[in-house]
C-alpha positions as CSV (number, residue, x, y, z in Angstrom):
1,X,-174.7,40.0,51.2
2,X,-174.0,41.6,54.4
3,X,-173.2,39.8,57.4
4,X,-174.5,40.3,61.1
5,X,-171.9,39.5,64.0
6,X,-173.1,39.0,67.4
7,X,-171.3,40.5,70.0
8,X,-169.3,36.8,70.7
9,X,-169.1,36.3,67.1
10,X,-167.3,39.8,66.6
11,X,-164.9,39.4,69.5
12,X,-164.4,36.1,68.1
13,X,-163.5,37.4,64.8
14,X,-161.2,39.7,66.3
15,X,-159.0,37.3,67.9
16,X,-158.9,35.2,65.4
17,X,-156.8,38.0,62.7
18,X,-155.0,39.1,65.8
19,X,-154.0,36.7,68.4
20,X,-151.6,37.1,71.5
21,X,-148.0,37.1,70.9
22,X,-147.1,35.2,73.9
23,X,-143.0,35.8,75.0
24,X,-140.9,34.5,77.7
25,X,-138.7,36.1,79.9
26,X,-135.6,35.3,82.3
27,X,-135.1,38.6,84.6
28,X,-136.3,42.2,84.2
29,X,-134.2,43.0,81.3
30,X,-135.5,40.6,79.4
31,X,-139.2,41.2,80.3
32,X,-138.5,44.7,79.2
33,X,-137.3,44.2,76.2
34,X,-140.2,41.3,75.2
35,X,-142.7,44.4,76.2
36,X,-141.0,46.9,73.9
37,X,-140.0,44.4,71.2
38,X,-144.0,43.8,70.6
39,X,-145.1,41.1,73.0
40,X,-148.5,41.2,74.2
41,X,-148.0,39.5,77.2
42,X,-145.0,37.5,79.1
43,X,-144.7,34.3,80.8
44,X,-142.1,34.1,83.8
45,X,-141.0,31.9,86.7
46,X,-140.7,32.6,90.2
47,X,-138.8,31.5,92.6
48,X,-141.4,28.6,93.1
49,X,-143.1,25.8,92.0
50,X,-141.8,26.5,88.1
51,X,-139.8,24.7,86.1
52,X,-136.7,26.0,84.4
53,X,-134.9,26.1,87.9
54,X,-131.7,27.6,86.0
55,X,-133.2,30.5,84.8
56,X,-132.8,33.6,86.9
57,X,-136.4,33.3,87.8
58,X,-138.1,36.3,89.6
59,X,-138.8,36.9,93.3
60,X,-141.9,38.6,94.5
61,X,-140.6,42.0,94.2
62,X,-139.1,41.3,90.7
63,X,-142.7,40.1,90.0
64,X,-144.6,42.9,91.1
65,X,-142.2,45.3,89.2
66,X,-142.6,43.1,86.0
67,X,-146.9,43.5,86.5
68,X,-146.1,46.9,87.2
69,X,-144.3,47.7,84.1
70,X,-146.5,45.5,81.8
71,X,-149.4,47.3,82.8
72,X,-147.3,50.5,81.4
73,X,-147.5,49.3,78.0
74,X,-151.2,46.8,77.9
75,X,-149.4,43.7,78.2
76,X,-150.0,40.8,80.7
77,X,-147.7,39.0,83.2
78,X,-148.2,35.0,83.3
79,X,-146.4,33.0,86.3
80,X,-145.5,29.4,85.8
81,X,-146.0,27.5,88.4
82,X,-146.1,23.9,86.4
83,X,-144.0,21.8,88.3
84,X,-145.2,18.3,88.3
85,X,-145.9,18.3,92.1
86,X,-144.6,16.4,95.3
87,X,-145.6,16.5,98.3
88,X,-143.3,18.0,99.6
89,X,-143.9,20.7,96.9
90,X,-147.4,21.7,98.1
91,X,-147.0,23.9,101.0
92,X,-148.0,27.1,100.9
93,X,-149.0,27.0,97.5
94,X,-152.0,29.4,98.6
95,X,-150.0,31.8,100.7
96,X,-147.6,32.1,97.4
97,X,-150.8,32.6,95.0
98,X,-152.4,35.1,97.1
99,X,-148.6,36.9,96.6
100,X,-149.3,36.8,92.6
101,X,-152.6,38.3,93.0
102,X,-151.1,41.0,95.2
103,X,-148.6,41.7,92.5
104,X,-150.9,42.0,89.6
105,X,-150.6,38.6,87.8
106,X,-153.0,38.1,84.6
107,X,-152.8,34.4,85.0
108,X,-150.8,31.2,86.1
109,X,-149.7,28.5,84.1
110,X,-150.3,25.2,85.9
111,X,-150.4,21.3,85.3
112,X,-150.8,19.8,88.3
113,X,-154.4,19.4,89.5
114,X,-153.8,20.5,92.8
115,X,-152.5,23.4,91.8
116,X,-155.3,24.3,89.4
117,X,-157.7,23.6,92.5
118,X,-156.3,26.0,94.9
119,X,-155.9,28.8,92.5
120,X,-159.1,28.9,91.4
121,X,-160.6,28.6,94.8
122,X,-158.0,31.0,96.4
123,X,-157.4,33.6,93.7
124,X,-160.5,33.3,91.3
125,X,-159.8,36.7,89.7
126,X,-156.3,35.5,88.2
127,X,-156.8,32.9,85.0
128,X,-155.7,29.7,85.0
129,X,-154.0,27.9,82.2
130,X,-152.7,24.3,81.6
131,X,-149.1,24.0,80.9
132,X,-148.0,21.9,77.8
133,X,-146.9,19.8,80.7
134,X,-150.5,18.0,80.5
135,X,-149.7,16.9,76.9
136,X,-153.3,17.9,76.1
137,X,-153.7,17.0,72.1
138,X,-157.6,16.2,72.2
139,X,-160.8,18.1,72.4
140,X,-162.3,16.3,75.3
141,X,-159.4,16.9,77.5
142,X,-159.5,20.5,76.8
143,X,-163.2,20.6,77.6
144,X,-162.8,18.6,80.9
145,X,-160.3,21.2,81.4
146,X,-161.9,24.2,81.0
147,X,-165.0,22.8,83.5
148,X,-162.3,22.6,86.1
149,X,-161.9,26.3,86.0
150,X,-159.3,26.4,83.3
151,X,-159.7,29.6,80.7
152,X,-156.3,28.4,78.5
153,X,-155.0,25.1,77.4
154,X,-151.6,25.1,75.7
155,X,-151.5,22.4,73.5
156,X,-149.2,19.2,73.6
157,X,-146.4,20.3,70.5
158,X,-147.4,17.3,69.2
159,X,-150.6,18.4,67.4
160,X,-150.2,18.8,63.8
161,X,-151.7,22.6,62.2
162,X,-155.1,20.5,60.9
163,X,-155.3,18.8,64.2
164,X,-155.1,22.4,65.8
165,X,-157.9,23.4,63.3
166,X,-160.4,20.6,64.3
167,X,-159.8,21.1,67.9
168,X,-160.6,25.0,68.3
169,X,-163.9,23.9,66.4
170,X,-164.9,21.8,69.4
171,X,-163.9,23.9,72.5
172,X,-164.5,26.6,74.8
173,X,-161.3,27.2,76.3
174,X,-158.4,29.8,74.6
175,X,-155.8,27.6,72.6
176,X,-152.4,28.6,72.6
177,X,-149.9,26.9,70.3
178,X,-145.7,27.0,70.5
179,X,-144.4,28.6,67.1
180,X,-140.4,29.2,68.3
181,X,-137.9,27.7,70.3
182,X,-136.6,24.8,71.7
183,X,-138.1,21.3,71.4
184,X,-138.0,18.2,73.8
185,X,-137.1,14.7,71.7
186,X,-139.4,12.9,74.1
187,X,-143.0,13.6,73.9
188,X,-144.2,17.1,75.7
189,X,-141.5,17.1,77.8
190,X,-142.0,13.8,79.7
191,X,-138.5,12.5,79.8
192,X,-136.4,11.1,82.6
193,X,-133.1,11.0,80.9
194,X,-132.2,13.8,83.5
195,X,-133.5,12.1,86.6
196,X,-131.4,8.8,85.8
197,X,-127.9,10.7,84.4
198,X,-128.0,13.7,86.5
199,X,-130.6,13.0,89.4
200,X,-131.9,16.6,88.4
201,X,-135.6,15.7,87.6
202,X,-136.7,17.6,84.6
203,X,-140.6,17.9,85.1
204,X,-139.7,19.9,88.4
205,X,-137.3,22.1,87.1
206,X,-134.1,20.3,86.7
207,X,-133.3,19.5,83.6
208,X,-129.8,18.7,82.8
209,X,-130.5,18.5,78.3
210,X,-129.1,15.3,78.4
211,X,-130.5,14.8,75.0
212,X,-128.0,17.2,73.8
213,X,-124.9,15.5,75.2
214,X,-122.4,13.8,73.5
215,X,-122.7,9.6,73.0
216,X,-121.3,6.9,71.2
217,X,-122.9,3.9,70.5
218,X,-121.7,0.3,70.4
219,X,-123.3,-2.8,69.5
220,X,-123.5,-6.2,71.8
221,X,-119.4,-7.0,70.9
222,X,-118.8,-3.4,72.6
223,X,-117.6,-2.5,68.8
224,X,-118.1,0.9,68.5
225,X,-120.8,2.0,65.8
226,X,-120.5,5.8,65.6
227,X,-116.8,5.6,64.9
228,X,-117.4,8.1,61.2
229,X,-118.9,10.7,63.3
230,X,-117.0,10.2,66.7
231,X,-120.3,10.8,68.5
232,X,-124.4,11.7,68.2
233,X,-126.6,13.4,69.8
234,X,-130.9,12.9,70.2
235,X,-132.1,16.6,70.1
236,X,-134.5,18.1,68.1
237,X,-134.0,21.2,65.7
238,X,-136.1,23.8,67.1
239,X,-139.2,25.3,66.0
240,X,-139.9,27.7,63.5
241,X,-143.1,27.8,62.3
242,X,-142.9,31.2,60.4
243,X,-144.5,30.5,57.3
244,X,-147.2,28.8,59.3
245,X,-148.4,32.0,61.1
246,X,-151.1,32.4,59.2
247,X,-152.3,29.6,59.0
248,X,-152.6,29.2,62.7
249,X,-154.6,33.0,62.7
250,X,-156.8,31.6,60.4
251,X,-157.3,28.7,62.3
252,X,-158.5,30.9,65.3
253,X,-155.7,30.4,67.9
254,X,-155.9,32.6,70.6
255,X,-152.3,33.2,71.7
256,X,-148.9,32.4,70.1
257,X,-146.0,31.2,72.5
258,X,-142.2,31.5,72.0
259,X,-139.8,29.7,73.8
260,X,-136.9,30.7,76.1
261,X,-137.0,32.0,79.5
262,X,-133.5,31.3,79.6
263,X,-132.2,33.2,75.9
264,X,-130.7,36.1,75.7
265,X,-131.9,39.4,75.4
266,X,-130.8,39.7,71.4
267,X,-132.6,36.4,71.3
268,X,-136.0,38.1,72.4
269,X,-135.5,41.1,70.9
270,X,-134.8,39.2,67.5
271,X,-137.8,36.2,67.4
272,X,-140.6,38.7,69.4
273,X,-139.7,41.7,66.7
274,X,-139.5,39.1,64.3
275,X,-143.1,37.4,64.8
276,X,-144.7,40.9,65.8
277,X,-143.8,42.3,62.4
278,X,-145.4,39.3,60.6
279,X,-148.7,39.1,62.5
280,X,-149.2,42.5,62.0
281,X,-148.4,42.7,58.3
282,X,-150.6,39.3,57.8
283,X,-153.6,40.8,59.8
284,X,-153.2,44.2,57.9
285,X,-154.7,42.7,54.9
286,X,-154.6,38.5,55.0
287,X,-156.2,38.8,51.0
288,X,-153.0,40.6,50.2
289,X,-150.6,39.3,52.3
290,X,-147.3,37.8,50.7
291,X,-144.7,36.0,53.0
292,X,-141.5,37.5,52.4
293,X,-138.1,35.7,53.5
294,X,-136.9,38.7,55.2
295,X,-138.9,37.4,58.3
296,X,-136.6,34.2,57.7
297,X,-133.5,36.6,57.1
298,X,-134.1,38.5,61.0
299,X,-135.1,35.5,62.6
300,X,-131.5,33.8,61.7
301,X,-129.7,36.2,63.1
302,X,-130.9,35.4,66.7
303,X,-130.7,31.2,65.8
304,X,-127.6,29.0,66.8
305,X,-129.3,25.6,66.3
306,X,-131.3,24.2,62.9
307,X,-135.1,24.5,62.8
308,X,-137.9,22.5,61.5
309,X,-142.1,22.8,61.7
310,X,-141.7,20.3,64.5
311,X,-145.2,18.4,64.2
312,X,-147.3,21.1,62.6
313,X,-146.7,19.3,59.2
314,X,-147.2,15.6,60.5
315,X,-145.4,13.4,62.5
316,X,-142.2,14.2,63.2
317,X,-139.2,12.0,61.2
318,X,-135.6,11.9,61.5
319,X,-135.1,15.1,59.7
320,X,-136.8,17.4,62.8
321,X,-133.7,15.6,64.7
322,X,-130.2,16.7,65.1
323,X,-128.6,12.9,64.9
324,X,-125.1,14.0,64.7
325,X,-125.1,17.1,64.2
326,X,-124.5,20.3,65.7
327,X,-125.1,23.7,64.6
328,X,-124.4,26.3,66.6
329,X,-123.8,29.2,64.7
330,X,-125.6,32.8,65.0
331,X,-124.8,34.3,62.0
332,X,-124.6,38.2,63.5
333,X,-123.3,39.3,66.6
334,X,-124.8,41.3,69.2
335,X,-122.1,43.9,70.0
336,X,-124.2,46.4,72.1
337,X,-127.0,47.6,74.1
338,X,-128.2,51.2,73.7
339,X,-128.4,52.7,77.6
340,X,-128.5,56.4,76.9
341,X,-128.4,58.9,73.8
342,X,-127.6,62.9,73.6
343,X,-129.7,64.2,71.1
344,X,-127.9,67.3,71.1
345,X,-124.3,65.7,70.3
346,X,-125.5,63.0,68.9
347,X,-123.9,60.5,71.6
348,X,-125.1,57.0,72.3
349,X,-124.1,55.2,75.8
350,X,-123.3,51.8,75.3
351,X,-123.1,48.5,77.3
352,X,-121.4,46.3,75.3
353,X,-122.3,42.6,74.6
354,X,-119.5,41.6,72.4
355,X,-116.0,43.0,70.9
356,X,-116.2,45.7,68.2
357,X,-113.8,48.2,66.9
358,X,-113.7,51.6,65.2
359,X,-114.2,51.3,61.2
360,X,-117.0,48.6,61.9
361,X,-120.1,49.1,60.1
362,X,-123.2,48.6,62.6
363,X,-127.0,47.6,62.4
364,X,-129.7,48.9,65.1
365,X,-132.1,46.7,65.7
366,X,-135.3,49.0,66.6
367,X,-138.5,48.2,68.1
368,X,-141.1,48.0,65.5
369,X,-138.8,46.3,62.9
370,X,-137.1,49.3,62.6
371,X,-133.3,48.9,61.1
372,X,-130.7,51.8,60.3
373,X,-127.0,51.5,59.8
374,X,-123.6,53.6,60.9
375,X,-120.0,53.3,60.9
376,X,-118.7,53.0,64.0
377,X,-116.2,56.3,64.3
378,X,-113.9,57.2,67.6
379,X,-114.9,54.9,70.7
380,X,-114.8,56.5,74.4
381,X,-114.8,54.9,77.9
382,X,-116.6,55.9,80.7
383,X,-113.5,57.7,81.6
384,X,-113.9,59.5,77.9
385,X,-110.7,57.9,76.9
386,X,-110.4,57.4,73.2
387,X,-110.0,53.8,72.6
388,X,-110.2,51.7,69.4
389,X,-112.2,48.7,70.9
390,X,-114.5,48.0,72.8
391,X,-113.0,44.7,74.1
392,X,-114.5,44.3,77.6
393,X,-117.6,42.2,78.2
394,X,-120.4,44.6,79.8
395,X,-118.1,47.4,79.0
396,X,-119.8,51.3,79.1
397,X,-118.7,53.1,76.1
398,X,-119.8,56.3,74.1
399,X,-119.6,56.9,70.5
400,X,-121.5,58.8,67.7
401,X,-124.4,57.8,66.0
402,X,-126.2,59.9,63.2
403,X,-129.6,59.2,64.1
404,X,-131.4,58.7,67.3
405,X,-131.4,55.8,69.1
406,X,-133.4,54.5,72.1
407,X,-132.5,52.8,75.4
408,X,-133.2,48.9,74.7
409,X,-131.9,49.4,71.4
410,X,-129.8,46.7,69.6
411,X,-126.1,46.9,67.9
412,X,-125.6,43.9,65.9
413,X,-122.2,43.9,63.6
414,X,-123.6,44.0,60.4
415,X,-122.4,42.0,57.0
């Protein structure tokens, strides 16, 4: 029997086999690679009203060179500006809005209502969407929501994957769902551990991680229970929800998020390659489709924590927590960014990211989930001094590599 689409079902359809890979970004480096790397669009923080205070964070300028560029290659630019609100944080919240629109931003990512109020009254053209700041995890709110202006409503991490299925049946709004990255212990971000250690208050951009500190815990005779293991921690493994990709295309998501504004550039290049690869091989031919652990095998090399499904499988126990432990450990090293290459000699510029020698045998990491390998051979400096390492961090080098390479591509040592 043949089926009929209307025009809404049809676009509807399409989004659901391929949904919005949805990266983050610290600085224009790491915007650029996201873009190349096979993100659709990129979320950012300015110098205002966003949270992760720490990251580089972009000024206007920065902001209009990032729309610029995304618009170069179809992707979108997204501005947090999801601080939980003061009120001494609400001047000239227009004046800096009517900046975004100037600059070309797709959309803002809010949480305060205030916020969500003036942007849609002052810049109507941008799209407004509702940080997982909100801890939305219901249909109702997202409704609510989306009658206050509001196109996109990321959800509250806490939603498990059939919760996420029975709440895009019910609303209008665009869901997008976390699938990498760090996770907060405390629900959707709403801890204060930071505001009492640190006085650095973490729902306006302050957050210190005290989860992740040290402690030792003693009972009410100040006898010392963690004594075995010296000290715990409360974190939470991050999320990986790899194997749950498809799952959450079927389920009609509109836009997959990765976290980490503040990761490196490997770390983008890695997870955003990673994911791209996988959505386009699942929504090549879903029927067909066959999950494969070398998606699991390129995503480790960018991880230095342990990962879990988070909530998407249920509620959360002690084994989504890092009690104890800690597991920092990449298990390749990024030794070098690709700046330039001479076709004609076959010489690649280098920055380099980490020491490497001469005799070393070297992975490029391509755009596109493309891999070749070389041994490194003589090593020059800018001065075209032979040298055997590379031993300097940020260090310009030159050396010959067989096959072309591209600016933004990456040297990892390889096993």
């Amino acid at each position: 029997m043949m089926v009929f689409y209307s025009k809404k079902q049809f676009t509807k359809v399409i989004k659901m086999l391929k949904p919005e890979l949805l990266a983050p970004a610290g600085d224009l480096e790491k915007l650029k690679i996201a873009i190349l790397y096979g993100a659709d669009a990129v979320f950012i923080g300015g110098k205002e009203f966003s949270l992760r205070a720490r990251a580089s964070n972009f000024s206007l300028s920065d902001i209009k060179s990032a729309c610029d560029y995304a618009k170069l290659h179809n992707a979108k630019i997204y501005v947090t500006t999801n601080i939980i609100a003061h009120n001494e944080n609400l001047k000239n919240v227009d004046k800096y809005l009517l900046a975004l629109n100037e600059c070309g931003v797709s959309a803002v990512i809010c949480s305060d209502p205030y916020i969500i109020e003036t942007a849609r009254k002052v810049v109507p053209n941008i799209e407004v969407h509702l940080s997982t700041q909100q801890s939305t995890t219901n249909s109702e709110a997202i409704n609510f929501w989306y009658e206050q202006g509001v196109s996109r409503v990321v959800l509250a991490r806490e939603l498990s994957l059939k919760e996420i299925k029975l709440v895009k049946t019910k609303v209008k709004a665009d869901i997008e769902v976390f699938i990498h990255g760090g996770m907060c212990v405390s629900y959707s971000g709403r801890c204060t551990l930071s505001n009492n250690m640190t006085d650095r208050d973490a729902n306006r951009g302050g957050c210190a991680h005290s989860c992740r500190w040290n402690y030792r815990l003693f009972n009410q005779n100040d006898e010392m229970l963690s004594a075995k293991s010296g000290s715990f921690n409360l974190g939470s493994k991050d999320l990986n929800a790899l194997r749950l990709i498809p799952d959450l295309i079927d389920a009609g998501v509109d836009s997959l998020k990765i976290e980490g504004r503040m990761k490196s550039i490997h770390y983008i290049a890695t997870v955003v390659g990673t994911y791209r690869k996988l959505i386009d091989d699942y929504c090549e031919n879903p029927q067909k489709f066959v999950f494969d652990d070398k998606y699991f095998n390129e995503i480790s090399k960018a991880e230095n924590r342990q990962t879990s499904t988070g909530a998407l499988l249920g509620k959360p126990t002690e084994n989504e927590q890092l009690y104890n432990v800690r597991t920092e450990t990449p298990t390749q090293e990024f030794i070098g960014l690709v700046l330039d290459y001479d076709e004609l000699n076959k010489i690649a510029t280098i920055e380099q990211r980490n020491y490497f020698q001469s005799g070393e045998r070297v992975e490029v990491f391509s755009p596109g989930f493309q891999k070749n390998y070389f041994k490194v051979g003589n090593i020059y400096d800018e001065n075209n001094n032979n040298i055997d390492i590379a031993r300097h961090p940020r260090q310009i080098v030159k050396l010959k590599i067989p096959f072309p390479v591209h600016p933004y591509d990456i040297l990892r040592r390889s096993s």
